[in-house]
N, C-alpha and C positions, 0 to 999 in steps of 0.2 A: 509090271516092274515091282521086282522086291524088295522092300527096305529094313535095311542091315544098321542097330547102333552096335556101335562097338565100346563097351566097356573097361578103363583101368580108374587107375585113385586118383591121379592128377591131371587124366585130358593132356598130359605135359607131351607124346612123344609113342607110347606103342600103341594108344586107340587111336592118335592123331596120324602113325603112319600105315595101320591098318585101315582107318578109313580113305586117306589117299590110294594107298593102291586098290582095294577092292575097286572105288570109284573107276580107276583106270584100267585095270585089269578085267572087271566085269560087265562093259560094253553096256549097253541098252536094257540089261536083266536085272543093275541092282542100280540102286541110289543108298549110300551107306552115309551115315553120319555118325560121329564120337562124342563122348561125355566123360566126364569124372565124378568119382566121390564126393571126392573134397578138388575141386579144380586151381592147375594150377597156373604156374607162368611156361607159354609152350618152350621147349627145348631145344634152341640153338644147334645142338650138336644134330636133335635129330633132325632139322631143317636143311641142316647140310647133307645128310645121310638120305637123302630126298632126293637135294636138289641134282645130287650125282646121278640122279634115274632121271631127269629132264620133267621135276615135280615141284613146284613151287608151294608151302605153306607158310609161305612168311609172314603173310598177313593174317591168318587163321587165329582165330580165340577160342580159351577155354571155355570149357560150356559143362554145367552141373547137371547128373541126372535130375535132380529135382525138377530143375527150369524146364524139363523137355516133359515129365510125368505132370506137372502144373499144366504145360502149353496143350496137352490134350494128345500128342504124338503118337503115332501107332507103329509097331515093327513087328516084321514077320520073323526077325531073328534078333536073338541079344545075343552078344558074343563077349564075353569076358576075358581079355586079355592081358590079365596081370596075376599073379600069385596064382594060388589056390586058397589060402589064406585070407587074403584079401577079396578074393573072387564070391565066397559066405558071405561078405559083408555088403553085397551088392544087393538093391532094392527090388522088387517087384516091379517089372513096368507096366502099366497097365497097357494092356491089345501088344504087350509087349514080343508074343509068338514061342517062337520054339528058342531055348537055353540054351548055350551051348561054352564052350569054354576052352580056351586055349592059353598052355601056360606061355610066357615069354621072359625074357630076364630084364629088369629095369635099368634102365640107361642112367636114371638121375643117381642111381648108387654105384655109376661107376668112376673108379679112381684110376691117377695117371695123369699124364699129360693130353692136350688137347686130343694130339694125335692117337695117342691109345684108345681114350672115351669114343672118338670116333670108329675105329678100328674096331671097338665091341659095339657100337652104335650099329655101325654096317653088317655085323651079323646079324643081332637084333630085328634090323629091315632086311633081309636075305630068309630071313628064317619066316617072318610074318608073311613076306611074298609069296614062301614054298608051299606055307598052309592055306594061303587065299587061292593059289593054281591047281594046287589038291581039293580043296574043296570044290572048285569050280568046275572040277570031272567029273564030280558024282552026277547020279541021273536027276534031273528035275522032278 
């Protein structure tokens, strides 16, 4: 089994639903888990933006890359899922594996009404889903 962290800045929402779906999407071959920079408080919207795929994170907590590089953690893949900007400022993990990096666009800066934030929330999770299904065809 391969274990997948998935990295943004606030744990709030595109690592939190990149590690949900890979979990689901990737059957028996990955065990995925997410972190943040700076972690934050998880985001509602994307919880709903989930819960539409029959995905519950509501009870999910933020979690600091630190806490998992301190707990001694090893992964065959770190996935960074925010900026490219932001993506640099991301730490070494140690037994961290192979780097890899996919841009996404952040939910917490989006403006509008509930319904809108949603409505970019659900691309946001469409688009992470497309890259975890595309990756999941390459060859092992």
């Amino acid at each position: 089994m391969e274990k997948v962290l998935f990295v943004c800045i606030h744990n709030s929402a595109r690592s939190q639903m990149a590690e949900a779906l890979l979990n689901k999407l990737g059957g028996r071959r990955f065990i995925a888990e997410s972190a943040g920079l700076e972690p934050g408080v998880l985001n509602p919207i994307a919880v709903e933006a989930l819960r539409e795929l029959g995905i519950d994170i509501s009870t999910k907590q933020t979690q600091s890359v630190e806490s998992l590089i301190s707990s001694g953690a090893t992964f065959d893949y770190v996935i960074t899922v925010c900026d490219g900007a932001s993506a640099e400022r991301c730490p070494v993990v140690p037994g961290g594996g192979k780097r890899l990096h996919w841009s996404f666009d952040d939910p917490s800066g989006f403006t509008g009404t509930f319904e809108e934030k949603l409505r970019k929330t659900r691309e946001v999770r469409d688009d992470i889903q497309s890259k975890i299904e595309q990756w999941l065809r390459r060859p092992a």
